[in-house]
C-alpha positions in Angstrom: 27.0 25.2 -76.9 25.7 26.1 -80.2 22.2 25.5 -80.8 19.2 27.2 -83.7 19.4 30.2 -81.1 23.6 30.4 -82.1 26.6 30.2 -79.3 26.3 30.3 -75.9 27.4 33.6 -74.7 26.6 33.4 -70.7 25.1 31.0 -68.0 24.6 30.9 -64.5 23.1 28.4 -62.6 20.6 28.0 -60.1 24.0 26.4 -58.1 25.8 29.5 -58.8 23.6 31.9 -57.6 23.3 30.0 -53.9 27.2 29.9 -53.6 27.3 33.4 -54.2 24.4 34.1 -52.4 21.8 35.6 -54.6 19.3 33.0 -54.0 18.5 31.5 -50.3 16.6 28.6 -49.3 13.6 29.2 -47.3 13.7 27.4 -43.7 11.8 23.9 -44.4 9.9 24.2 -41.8 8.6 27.6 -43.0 7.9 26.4 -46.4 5.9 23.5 -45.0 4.5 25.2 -42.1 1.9 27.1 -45.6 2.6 23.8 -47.9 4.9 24.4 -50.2 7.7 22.2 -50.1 10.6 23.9 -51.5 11.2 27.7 -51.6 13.7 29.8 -52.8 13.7 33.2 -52.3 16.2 36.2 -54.0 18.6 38.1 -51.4 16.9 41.5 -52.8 13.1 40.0 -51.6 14.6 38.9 -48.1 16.5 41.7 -47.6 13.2 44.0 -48.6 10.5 42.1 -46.5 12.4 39.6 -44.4 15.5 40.4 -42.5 15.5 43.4 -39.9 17.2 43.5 -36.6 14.1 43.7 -34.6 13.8 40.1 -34.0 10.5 40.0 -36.2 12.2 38.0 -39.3 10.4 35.1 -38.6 6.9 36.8 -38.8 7.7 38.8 -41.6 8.7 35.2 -43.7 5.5 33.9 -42.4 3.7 37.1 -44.1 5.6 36.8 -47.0 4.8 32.8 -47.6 1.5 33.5 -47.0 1.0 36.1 -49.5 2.8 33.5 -51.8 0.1 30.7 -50.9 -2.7 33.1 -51.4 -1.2 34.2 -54.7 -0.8 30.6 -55.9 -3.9 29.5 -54.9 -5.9 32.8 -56.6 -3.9 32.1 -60.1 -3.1 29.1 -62.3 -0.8 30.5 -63.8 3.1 29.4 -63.3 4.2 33.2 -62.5 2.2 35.1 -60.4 2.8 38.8 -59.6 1.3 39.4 -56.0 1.7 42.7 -53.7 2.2 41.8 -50.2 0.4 44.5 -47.9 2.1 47.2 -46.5 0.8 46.0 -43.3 3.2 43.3 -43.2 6.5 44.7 -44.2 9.3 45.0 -42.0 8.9 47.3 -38.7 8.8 51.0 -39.8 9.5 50.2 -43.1 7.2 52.3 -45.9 6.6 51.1 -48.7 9.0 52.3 -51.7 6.9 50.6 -54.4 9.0 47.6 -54.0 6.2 45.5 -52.3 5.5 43.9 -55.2 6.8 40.3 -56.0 7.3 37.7 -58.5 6.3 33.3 -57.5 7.5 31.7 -60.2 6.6 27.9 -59.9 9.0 25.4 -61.4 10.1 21.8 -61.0 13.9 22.7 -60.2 17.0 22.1 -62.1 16.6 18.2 -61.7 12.6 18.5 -63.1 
């Protein structure tokens, strides 16, 4: 695809990254339970304040969407860079500097 910007030289899509597993869809329920209706989140963010084998995950997505909702509701702005508190990373987990996160709002592939 050529375009004023010249040819195309690479694209992934949104579909591409869920087959491969780069980008997972949050629970509905989860996503509703703070009122957002669709949420996607990278592998990297759940792995880093989500999973664990501790049986906590659910709690820890529950902080994490809730940071998001806080984040959202403190900026207009269609990106929002938020820090989630060390209090609510995984279980005995420090933080590495890598509490920080990106919301980026967007209507979807579809619009």
């Amino acid at each position: 695809m050529d375009d004023e910007l010249g040819p195309l030289v690479y694209s992934y899509t949104r579909e591409e990254a869920f087959e491969d597993g780069a980008l997972i869809e949050v629970p509905p329920g989860a996503a509703a339970a703070v009122g957002i209706e669709t949420l996607i989140i990278t592998a990297g963010g759940r792995r880093e304040f989500v999973a664990g084998d501790d049986g906590g995950e659910a709690g820890r997505l529950q902080a994490v969407l809730s940071a998001v909702v806080r984040a959202v509701k403190a900026s207009p702005a269609d990106e929002i860079c938020f820090v989630v508190p060390a209090g609510e990373l995984p279980s005995g987990q420090e933080s590495t500097g890598a509490d920080q996160l990106i919301a980026i709002m967007e209507p979807g592939e579809s619009g």
